[in-house]
TORKOL-4160 file (C-alpha; in steps of 0.2 Angstrom, whole numbers, padded with zeros to 4 digits, m for minus):
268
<pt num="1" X="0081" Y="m0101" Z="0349"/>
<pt num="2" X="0078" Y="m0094" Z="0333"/>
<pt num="3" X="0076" Y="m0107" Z="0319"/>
<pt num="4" X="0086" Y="m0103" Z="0301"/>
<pt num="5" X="0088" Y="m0113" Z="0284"/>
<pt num="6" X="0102" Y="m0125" Z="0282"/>
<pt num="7" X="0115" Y="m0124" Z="0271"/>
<pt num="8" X="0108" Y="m0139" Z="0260"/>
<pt num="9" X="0091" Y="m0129" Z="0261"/>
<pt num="10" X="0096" Y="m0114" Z="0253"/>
<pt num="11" X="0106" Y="m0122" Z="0241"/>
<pt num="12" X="0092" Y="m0132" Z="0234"/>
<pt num="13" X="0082" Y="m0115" Z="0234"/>
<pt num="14" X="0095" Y="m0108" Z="0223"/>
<pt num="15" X="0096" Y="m0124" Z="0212"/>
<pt num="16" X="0078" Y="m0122" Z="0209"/>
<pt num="17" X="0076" Y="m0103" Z="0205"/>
<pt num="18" X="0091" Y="m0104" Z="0195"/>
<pt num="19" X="0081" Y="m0119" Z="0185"/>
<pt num="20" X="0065" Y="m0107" Z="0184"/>
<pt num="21" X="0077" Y="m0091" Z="0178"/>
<pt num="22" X="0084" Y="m0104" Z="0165"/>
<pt num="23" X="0068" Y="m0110" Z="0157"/>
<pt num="24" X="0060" Y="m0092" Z="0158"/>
<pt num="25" X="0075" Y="m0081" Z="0152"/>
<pt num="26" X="0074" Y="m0088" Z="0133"/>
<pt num="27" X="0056" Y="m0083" Z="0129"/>
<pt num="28" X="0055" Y="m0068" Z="0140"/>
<pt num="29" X="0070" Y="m0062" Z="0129"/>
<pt num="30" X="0062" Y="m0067" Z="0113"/>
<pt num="31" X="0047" Y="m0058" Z="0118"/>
<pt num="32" X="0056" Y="m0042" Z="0122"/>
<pt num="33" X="0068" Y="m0043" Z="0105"/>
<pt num="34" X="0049" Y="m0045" Z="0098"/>
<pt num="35" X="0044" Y="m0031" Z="0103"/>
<pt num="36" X="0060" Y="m0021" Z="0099"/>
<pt num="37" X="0057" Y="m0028" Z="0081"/>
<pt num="38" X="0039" Y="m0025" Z="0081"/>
<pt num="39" X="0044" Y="m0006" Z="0084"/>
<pt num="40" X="0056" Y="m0005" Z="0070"/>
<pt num="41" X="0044" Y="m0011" Z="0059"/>
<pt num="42" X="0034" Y="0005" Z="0062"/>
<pt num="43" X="0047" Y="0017" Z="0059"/>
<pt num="44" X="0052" Y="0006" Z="0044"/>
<pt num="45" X="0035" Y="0007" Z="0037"/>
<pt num="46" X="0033" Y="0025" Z="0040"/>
<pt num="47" X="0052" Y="0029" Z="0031"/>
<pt num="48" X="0046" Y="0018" Z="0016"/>
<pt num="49" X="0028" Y="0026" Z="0016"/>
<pt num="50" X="0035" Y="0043" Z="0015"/>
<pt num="51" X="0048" Y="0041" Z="0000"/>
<pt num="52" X="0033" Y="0031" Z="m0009"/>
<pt num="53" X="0022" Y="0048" Z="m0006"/>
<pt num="54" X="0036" Y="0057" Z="m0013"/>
<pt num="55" X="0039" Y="0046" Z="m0030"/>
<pt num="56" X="0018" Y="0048" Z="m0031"/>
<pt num="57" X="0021" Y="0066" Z="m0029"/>
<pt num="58" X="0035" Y="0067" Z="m0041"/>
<pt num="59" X="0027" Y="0056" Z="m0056"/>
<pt num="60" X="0038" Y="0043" Z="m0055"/>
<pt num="61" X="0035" Y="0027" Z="m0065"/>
<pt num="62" X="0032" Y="0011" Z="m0053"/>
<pt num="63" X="0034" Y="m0001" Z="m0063"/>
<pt num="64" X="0047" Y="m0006" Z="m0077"/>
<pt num="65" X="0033" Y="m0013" Z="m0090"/>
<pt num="66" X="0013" Y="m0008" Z="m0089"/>
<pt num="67" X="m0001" Y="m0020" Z="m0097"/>
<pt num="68" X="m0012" Y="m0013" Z="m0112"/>
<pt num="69" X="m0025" Y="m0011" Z="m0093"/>
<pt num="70" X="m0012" Y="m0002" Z="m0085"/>
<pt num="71" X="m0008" Y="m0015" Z="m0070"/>
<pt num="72" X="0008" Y="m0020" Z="m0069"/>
<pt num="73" X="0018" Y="m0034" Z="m0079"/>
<pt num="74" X="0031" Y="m0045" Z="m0086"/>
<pt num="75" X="0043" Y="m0038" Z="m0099"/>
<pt num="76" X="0052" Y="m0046" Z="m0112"/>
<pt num="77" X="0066" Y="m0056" Z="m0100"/>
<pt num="78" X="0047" Y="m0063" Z="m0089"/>
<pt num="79" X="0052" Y="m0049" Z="m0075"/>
<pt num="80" X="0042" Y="m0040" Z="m0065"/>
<pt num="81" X="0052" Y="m0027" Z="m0057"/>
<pt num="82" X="0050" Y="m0008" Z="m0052"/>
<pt num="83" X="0055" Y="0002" Z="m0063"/>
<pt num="84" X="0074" Y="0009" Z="m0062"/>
<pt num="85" X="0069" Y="0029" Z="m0059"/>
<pt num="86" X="0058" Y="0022" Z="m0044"/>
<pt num="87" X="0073" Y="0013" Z="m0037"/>
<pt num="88" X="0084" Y="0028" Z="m0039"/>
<pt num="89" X="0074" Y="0037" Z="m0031"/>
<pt num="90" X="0070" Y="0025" Z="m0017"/>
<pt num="91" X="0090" Y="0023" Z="m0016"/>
<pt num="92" X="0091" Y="0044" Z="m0014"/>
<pt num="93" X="0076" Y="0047" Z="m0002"/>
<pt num="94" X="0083" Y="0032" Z="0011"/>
<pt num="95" X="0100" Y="0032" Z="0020"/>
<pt num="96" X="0106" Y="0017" Z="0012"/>
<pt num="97" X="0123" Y="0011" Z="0016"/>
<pt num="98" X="0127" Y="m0003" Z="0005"/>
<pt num="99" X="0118" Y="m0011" Z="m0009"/>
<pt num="100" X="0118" Y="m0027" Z="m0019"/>
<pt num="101" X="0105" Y="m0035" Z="m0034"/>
<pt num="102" X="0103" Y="m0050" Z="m0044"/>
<pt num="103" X="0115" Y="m0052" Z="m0059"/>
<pt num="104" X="0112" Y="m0041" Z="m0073"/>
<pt num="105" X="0103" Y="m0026" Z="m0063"/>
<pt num="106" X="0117" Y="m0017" Z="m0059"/>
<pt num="107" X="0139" Y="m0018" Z="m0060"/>
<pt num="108" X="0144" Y="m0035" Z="m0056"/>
<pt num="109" X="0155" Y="m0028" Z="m0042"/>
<pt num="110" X="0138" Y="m0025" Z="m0032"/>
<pt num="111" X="0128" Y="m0043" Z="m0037"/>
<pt num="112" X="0124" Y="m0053" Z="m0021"/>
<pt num="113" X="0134" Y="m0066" Z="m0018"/>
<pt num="114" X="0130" Y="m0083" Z="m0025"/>
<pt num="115" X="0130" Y="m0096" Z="m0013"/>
<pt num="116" X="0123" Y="m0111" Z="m0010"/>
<pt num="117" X="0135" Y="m0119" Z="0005"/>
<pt num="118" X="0146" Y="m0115" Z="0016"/>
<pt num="119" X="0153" Y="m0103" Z="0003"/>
<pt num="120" X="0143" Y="m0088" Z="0006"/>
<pt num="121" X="0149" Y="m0088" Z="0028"/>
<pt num="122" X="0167" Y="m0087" Z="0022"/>
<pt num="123" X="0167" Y="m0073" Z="0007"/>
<pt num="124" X="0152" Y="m0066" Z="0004"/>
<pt num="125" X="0153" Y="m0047" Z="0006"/>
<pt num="126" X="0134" Y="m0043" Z="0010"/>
<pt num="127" X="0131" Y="m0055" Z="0026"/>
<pt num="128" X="0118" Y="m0043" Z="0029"/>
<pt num="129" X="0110" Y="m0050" Z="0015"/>
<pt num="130" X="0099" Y="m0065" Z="0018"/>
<pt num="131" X="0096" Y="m0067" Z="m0001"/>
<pt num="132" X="0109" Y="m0069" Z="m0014"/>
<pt num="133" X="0106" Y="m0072" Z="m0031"/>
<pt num="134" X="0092" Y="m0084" Z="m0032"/>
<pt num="135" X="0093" Y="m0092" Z="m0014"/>
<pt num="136" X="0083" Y="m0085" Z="0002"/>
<pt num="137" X="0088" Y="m0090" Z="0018"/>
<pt num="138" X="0072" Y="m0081" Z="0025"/>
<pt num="139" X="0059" Y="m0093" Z="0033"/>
<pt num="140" X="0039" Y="m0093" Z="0038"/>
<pt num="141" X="0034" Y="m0091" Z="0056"/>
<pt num="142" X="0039" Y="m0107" Z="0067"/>
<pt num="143" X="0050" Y="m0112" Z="0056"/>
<pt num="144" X="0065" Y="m0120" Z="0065"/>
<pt num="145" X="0075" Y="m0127" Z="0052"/>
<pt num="146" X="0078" Y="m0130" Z="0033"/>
<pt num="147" X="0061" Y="m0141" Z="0023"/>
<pt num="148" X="0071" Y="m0140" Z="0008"/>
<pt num="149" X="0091" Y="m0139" Z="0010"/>
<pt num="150" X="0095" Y="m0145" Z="m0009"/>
<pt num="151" X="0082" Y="m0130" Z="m0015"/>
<pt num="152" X="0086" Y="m0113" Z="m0021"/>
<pt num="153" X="0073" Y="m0108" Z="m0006"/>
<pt num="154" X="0079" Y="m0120" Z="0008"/>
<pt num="155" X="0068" Y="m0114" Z="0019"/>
<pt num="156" X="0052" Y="m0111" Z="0009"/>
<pt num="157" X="0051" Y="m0095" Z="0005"/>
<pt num="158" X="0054" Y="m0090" Z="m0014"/>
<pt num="159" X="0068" Y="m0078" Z="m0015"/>
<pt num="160" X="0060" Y="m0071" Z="m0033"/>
<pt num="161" X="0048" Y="m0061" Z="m0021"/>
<pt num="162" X="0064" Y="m0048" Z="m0014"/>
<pt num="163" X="0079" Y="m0053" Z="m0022"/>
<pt num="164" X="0080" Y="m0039" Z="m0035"/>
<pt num="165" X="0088" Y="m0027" Z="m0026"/>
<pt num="166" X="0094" Y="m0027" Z="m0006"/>
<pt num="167" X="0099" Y="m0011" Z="0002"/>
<pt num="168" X="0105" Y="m0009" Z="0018"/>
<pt num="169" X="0101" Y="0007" Z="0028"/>
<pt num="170" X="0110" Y="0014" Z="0040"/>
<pt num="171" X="0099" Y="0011" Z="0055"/>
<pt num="172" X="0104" Y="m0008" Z="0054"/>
<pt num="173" X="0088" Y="m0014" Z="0043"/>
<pt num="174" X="0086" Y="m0023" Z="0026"/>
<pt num="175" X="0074" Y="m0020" Z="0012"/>
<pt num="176" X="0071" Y="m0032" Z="m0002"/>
<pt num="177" X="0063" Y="m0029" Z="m0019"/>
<pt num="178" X="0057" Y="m0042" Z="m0029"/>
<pt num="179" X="0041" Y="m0046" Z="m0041"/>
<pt num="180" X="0035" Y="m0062" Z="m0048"/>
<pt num="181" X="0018" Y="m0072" Z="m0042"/>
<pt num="182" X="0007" Y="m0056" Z="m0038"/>
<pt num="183" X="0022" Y="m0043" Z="m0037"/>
<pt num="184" X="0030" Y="m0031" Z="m0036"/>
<pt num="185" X="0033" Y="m0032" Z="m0015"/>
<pt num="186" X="0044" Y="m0026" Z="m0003"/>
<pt num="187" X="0052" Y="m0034" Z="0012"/>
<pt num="188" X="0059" Y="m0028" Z="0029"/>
<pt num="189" X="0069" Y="m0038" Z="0038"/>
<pt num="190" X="0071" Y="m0024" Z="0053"/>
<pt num="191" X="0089" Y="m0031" Z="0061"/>
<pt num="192" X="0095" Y="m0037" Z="0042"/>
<pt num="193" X="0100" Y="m0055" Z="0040"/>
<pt num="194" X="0114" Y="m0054" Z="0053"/>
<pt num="195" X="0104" Y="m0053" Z="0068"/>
<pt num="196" X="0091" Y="m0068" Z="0067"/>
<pt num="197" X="0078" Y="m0075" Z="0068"/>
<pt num="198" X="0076" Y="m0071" Z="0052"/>
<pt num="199" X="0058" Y="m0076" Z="0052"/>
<pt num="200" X="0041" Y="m0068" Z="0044"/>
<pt num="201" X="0032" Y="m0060" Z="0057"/>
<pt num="202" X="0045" Y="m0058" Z="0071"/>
<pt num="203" X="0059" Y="m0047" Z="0063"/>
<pt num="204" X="0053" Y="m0049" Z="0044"/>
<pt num="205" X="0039" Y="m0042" Z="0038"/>
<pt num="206" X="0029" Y="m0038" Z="0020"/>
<pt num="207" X="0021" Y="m0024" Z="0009"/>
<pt num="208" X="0012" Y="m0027" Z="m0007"/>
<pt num="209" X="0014" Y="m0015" Z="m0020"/>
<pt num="210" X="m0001" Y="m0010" Z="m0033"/>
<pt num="211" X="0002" Y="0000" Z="m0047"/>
<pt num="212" X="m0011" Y="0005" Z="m0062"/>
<pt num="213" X="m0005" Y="0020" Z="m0075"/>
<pt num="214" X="m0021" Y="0022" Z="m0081"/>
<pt num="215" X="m0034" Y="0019" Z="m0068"/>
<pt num="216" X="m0021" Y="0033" Z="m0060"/>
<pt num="217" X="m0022" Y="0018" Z="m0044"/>
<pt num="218" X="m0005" Y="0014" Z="m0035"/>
<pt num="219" X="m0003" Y="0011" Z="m0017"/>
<pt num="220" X="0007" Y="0000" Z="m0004"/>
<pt num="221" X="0000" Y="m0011" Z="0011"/>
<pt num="222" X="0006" Y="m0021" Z="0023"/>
<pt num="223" X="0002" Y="m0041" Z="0020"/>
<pt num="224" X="m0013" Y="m0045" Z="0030"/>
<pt num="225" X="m0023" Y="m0027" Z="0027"/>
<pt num="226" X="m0041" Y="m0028" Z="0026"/>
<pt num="227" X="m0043" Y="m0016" Z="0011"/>
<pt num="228" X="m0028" Y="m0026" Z="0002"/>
<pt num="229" X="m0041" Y="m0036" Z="m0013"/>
<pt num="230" X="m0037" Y="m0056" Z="m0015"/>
<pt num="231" X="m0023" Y="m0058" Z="m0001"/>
<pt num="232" X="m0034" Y="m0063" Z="0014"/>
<pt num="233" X="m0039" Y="m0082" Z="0010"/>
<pt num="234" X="m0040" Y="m0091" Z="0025"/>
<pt num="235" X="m0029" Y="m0102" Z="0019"/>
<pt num="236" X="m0015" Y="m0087" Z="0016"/>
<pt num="237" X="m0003" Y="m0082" Z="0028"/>
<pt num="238" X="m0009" Y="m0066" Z="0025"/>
<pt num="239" X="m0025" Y="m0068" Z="0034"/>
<pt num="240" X="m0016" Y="m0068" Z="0051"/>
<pt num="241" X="m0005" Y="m0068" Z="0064"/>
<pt num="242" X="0001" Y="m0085" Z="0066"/>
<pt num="243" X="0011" Y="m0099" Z="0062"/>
<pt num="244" X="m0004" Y="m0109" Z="0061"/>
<pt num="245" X="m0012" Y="m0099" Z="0047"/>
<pt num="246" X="m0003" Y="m0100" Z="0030"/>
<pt num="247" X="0010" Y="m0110" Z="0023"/>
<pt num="248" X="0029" Y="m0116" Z="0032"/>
<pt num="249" X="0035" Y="m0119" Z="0013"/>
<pt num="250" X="0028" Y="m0107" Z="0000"/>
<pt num="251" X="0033" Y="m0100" Z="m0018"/>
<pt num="252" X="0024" Y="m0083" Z="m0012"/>
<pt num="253" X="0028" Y="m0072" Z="0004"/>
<pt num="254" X="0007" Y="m0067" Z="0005"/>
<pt num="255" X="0005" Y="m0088" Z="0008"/>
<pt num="256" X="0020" Y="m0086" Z="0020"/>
<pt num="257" X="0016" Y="m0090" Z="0037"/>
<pt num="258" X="0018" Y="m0072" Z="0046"/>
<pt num="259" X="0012" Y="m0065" Z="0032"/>
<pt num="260" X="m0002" Y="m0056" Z="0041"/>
<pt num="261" X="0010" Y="m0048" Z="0058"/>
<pt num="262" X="0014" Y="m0035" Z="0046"/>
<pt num="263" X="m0003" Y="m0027" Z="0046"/>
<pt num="264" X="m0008" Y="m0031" Z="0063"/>
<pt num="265" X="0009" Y="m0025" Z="0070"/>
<pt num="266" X="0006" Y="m0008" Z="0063"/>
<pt num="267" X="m0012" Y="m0006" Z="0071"/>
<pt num="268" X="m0006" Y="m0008" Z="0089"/>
């Protein structure tokens, strides 16, 4: 007589996969949205990489207001922003879709929404947008909820660094302009604010700008290159890969921890 499993027995095998298949599933779909993100990241870089060419081809100012040295800086109103031809252009070279800026940049029709509450879930016309006005609700790497909920940052990161002007391209991805502390930079968020987690590092990631007129020197990185001079303290988020390395709460995105995936993503 052939012996078979009981009723209870494959039951209790079922009940036990099913356990295994539901502690599993979560991280083995984060690790493949990961790598769906890391792979946008590369077209994205390469997309922005090629219109920066092109404004270096063209002659095209960086920067709104140059130091007597050349380097980039602070104008009259204490911003440090690219300049408006290089945004036009930026705007005309990528398939952007929708657009919004801090107040004063452009028609008030197309400023991000201000919001500060529950506010900005039930009218704001830029959901894609994970920065409006002067609040981010970007976040370091591990991050699982807000440090600072009362804070035009809630969760750490200093919206001044891409707030100046969000487009949305129509492949789905954000990109953020912003200066202040060490700017100007630019941020991609590849699946734009809508599709979480909305976290440096997993599906936002960082490029340093450099500008000097004179020295005839301008260039962009990603955070977390080698040859990028003064970003790669041990203590910056910049220097690596990790939620350990770098800051949870921080007024720049370099310190961010993350910062660094945006190199090393590009090199594998």
């Amino acid at each position: 007589m052939k012996k078979a499993f009981t009723m209870a027995e494959v039951l209790i095998t079922l009940g036990v996969i099913g356990i295994v298949v539901a502690m599993t599933l979560p991280s083995l779909i984060n690790r493949m949205n990961d790598k769906q993100n890391i792979a946008k990241w590369k077209k994205e870089y390469s997309v922005l990489s090629n219109a920066f060419n092109i404004i270096l081809a063209e002659d095209i100012p960086i920067c709104m207001y140059y130091s007597a040295n050349g380097d980039c800086t602070y104008g009259d109103k204490g911003y440090l922003d690219f300049s408006a031809e290089f945004m036009e252009k930026i705007k005309n070279t990528l398939q952007v879709v929708s657009f919004c800026s801090k107040p004063g940049k452009v028609d008030r029709n197309y400023e991000c929404d201000n919001y500060n509450s529950d506010y900005w879930k039930k009218n704001s016309k830029y959901k894609w947008s994970g920065t409006a006005n002067i609040y981010s609700q970007y976040k370091a790497l591990g991050v699982s909820k807000m440090s600072n909920p009362n804070s035009y940052s809630p969760y750490g990161l200093n919206a001044y660094n891409f707030y100046t002007m969000a487009y949305l391209l129509n492949d789905g991805a954000a990109v953020y302009f912003g200066g202040l502390w060490d700017g100007p930079w630019i941020v991609v968020d590849v699946n734009n604010f809508q599709n979480g987690p909305n976290e440096v590092g997993r599906d936002v990631f960082i490029i340093k700008v450099y500008s000097n007129y004179r020295k005839r020197e301008h260039w962009m990185r990603p955070a977390g290159a080698k040859d990028t001079p003064g970003y790669n303290k041990a203590e910056s988020g910049s220097y690596g890969c990790s939620s350990k390395i770098g800051l949870q709460t921080s007024n720049t995105i370099y310190d961010a921890a993350g910062a660094g995936c945006s190199a090393k993503y590009l090199l594998e």
